[in-house]
C-alpha positions as CSV (number, residue, x, y, z in Angstrom):
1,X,20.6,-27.1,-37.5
2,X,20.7,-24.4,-34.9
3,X,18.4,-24.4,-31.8
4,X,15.3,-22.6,-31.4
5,X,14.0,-20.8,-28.5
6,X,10.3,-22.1,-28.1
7,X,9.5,-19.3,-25.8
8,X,8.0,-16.2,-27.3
9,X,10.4,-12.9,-27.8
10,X,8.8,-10.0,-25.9
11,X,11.1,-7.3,-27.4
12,X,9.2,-8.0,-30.9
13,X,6.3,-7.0,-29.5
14,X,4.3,-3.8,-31.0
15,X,6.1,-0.5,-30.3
16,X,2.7,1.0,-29.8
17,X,1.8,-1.5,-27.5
18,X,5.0,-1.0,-25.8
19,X,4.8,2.3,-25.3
20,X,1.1,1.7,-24.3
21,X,2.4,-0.6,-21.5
22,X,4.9,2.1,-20.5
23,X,2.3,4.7,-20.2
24,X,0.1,2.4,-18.1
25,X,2.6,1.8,-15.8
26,X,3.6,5.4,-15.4
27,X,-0.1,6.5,-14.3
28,X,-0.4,3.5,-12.5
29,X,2.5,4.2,-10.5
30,X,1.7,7.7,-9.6
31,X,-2.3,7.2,-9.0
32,X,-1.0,5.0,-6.1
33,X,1.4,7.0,-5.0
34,X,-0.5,10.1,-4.8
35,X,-3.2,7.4,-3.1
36,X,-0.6,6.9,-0.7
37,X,0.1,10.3,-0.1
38,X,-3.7,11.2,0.3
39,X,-4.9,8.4,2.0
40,X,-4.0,10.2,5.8
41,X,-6.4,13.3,4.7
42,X,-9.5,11.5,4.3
43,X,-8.6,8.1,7.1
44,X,-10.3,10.3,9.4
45,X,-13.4,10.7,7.0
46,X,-13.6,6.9,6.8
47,X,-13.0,6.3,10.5
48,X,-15.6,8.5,11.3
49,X,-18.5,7.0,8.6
50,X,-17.2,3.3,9.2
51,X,-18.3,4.4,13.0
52,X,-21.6,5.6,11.7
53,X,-25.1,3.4,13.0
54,X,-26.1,3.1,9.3
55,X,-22.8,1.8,8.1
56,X,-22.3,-0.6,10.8
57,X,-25.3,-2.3,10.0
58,X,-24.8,-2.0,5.6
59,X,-21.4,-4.0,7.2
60,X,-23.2,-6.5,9.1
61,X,-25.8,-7.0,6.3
62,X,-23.0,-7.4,3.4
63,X,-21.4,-9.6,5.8
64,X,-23.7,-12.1,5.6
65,X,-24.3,-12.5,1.6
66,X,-23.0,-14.5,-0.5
67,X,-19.9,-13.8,-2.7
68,X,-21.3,-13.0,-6.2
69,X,-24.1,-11.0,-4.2
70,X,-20.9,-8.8,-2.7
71,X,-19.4,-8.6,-6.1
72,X,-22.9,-6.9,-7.7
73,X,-23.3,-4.5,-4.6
74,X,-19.4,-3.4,-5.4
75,X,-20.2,-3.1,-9.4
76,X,-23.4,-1.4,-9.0
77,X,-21.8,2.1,-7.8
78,X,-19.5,2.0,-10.3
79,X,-22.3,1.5,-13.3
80,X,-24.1,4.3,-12.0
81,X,-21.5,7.0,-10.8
82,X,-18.6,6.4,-13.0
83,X,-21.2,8.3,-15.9
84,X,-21.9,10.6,-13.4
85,X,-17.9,11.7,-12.7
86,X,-17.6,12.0,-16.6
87,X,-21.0,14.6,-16.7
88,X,-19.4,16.3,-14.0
89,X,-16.1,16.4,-16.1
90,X,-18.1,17.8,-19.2
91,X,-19.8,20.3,-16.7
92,X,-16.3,21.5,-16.0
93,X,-14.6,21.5,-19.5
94,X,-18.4,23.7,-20.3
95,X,-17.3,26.7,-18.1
96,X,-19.1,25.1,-14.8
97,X,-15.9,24.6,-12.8
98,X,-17.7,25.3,-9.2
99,X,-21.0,23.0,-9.7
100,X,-18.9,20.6,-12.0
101,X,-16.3,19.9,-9.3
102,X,-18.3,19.9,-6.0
103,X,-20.8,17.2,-8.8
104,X,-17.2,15.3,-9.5
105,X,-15.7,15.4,-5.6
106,X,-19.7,14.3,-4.3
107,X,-19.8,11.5,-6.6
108,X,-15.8,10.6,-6.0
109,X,-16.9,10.2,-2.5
110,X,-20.0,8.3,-3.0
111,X,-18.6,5.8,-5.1
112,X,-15.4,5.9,-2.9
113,X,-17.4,5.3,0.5
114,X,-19.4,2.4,-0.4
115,X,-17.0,0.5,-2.6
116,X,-14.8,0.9,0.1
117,X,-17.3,0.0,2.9
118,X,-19.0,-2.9,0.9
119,X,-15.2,-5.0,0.0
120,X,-14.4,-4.2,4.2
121,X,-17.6,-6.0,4.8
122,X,-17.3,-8.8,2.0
123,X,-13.7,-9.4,1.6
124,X,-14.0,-12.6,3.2
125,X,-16.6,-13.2,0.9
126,X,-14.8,-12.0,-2.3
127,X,-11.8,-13.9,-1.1
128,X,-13.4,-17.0,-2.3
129,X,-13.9,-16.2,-5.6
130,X,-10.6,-17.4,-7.2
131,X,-10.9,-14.3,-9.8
132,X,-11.2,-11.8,-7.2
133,X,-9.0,-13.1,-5.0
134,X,-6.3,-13.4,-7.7
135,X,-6.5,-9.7,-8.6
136,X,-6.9,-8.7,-5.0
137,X,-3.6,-9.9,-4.0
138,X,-1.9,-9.3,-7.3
139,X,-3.5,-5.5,-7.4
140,X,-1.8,-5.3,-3.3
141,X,1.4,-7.1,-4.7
142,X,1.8,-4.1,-7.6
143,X,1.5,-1.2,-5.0
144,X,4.1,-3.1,-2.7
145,X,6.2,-3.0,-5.7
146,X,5.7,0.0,-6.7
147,X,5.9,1.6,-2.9
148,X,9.1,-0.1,-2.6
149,X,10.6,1.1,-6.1
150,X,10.0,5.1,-5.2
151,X,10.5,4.5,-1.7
152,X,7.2,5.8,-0.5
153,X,8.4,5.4,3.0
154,X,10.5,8.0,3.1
155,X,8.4,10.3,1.0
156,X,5.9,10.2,3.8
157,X,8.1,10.2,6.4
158,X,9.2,13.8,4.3
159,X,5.8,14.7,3.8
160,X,4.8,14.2,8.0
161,X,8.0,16.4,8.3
162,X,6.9,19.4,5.8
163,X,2.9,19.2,7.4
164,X,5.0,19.3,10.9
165,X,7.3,21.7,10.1
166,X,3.8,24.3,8.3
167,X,2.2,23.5,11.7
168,X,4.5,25.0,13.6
169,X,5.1,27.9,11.3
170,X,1.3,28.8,11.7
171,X,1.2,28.7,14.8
């Protein structure tokens, strides 16, 4: 009788969901990089509304909830300007690129501020929540991976060098 491998086969999974997989790693991989490669335009942005009164006192506020209290304050942007972002989008694809993409960038921003300002102020918080925790550190473990695989290093390093190099060619 010959022996069986108990463990499931992945290669006869699905095509579809193969290629499904594939795709979601593609996009994936470049949303992070090209987070990467944004992230020093607007650090001075965040820098300068972390510094703000207001937001130093949302911080010390959210500091001092509880962890599932955190978690709402983080979901409750998203409920109410993710529809907004896809209005915006419809706004856009209906002739209205001007007021559809200042809508899209203003709520992009909004959402993008206080999600980021709230998990600053609660990680600590969210950290004890065995869920969040888990996908916090497994979400950070994927872009490490995925930095390391397209060597985002040296594209940044490149990309300091060509801002450098159209600085001085402005001047």
């Amino acid at each position: 009788m010959p022996a069986t491998d108990p463990s499931p086969r992945r290669s006869g999974r699905n095509p579809l969901i193969r290629g499904l997989v594939v795709l979601f790693r593609i996009v994936a991989g470049a949303v992070i990089v090209l987070d990467e490669l944004v992230r020093p335009l607007y650090r001075p942005l965040l820098r300068w509304i972390a510094g703000l009164r207001l937001m130093q006192a949302l911080e010390g506020w959210v500091s001092g909830l509880s962890p599932y209290v955190v978690l709402v304050l983080i979901g409750v942007p998203y409920v109410v300007v993710e529809p907004l972002k896809f209005l915006a989008l419809l706004r856009i694809a209906d002739g209205h690129v001007k007021t559809g993409t200042i809508a899209f960038l203003l709520a992009h921003l909004i959402s993008f501020v206080l999600i980021e300002r709230i998990f600053t102020a609660g990680r600590a918080q969210l950290m004890t929540l065995r869920p969040v925790a888990w996908m916090v550190t497994t979400a950070a473990s994927v872009r490490d991976a995925i930095a390391a695989f397209v060597h985002l290093g040296r594209i940044k390093a490149r990309m300091r060098a060509l801002v450098r190099w159209v600085r001085m060619q402005l001047r």
